[in-house]
C-alpha positions in Angstrom: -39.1 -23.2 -0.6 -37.3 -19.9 -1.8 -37.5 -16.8 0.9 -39.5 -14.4 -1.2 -37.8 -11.7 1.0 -34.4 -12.4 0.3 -33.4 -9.1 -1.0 -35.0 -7.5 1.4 -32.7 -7.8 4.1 -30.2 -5.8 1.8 -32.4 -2.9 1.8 -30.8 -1.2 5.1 -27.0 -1.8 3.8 -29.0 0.2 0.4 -30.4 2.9 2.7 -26.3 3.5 4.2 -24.9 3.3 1.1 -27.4 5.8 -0.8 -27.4 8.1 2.5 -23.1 7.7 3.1 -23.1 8.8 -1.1 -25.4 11.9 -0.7 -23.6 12.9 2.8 -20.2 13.0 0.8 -22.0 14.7 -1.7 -23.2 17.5 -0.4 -20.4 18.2 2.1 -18.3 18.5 -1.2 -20.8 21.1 -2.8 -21.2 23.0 0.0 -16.9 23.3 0.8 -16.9 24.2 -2.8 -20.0 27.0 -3.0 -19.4 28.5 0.3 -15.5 28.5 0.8 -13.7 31.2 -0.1 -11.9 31.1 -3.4 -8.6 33.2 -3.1 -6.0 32.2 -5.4 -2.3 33.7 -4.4 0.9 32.7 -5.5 1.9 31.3 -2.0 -1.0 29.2 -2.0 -0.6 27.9 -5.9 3.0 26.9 -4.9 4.3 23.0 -3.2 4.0 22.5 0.0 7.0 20.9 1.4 6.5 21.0 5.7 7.1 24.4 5.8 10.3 24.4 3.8 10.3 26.5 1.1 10.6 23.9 -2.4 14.1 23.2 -3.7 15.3 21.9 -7.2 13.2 20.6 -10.2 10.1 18.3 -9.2 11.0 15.9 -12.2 14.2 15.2 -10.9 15.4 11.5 -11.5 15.6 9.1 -8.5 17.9 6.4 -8.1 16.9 3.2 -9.7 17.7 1.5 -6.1 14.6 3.4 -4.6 12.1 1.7 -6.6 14.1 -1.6 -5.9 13.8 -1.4 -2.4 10.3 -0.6 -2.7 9.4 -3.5 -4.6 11.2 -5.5 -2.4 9.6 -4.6 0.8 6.2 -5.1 -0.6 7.3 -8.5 -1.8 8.6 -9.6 1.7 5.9 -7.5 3.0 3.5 -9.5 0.8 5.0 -12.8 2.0 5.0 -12.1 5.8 1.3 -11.9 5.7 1.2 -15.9 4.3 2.4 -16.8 8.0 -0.7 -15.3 9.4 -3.3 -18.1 7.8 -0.7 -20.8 9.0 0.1 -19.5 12.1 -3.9 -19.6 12.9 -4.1 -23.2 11.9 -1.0 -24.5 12.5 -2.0 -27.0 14.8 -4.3 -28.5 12.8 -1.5 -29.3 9.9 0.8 -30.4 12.7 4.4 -31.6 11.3 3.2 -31.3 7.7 2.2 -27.8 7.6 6.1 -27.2 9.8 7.7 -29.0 7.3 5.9 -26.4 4.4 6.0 -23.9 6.2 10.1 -24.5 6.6 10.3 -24.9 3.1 8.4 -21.5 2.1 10.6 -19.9 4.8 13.7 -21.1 3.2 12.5 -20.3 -0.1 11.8 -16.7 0.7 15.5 -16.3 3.0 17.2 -17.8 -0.5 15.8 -14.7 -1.9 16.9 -12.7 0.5 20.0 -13.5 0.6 20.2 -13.6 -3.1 19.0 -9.9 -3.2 21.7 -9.1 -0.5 24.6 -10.6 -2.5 23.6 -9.0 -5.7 23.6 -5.6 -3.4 19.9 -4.5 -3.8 19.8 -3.5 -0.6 23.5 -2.1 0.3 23.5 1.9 -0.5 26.8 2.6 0.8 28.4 1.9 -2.8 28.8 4.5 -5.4 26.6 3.3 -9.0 28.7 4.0 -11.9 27.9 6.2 -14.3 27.2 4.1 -17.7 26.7 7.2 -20.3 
């Protein structure tokens, strides 16, 4: 037989939601109709920690920078597959060691890869190819 008050245990998570909203709301009205609205040049300009902003903000990285980004969300990405095993690791008991050694492996093959191809080494100069 069907609960005809299903939906009605949702109502206080509806309640939170609609009153979290309206709070955000009208804090953000209120900043914006009370605070004071003093534009100055010093206040228009980038803040950089207190240094005063050098060079041109579309200045071109180094290609490297977004590699080693990528990279550390990829191993970063794979670190977190350990935590499901590790939780249930005795439970798979030699099997899940044995995958577990194999996805390891996998990922240090990539690793290594990456290190021999010198993703990760910035001591060397890139050449200029223009």
């Amino acid at each position: 037989m069907p609960d005809n008050n299903y939906f009605a245990r949702y109502i206080p998570l509806l309640i939170m939601i609609v009153v979290a909203i309206g709070l955000a709301v009208i804090m953000v009205s209120l900043s914006h109709l009370l605070g004071k609205h003093k534009w100055t040049r010093a206040k228009n300009t980038a803040y950089e920690c207190g240094i005063n902003p050098t060079g041109d903000a579309q200045q071109r990285f180094n290609v490297k920078f977004y590699m080693v980004a990528m990279l550390f969300i990829l191993f970063d990405v794979e670190a977190v597959f350990l935590y499901p095993w590790a939780v249930i690791a005795r439970e798979l008991k030699m099997f899940g060691f044995w995958e577990m050694l194999v996805y390891i492996g996998l990922v240090l093959v990539g690793f290594f890869y990456i290190w021999k191809k010198g993703v990760i080494n910035w001591n060397t100069a890139e050449r200029s190819e223009g």
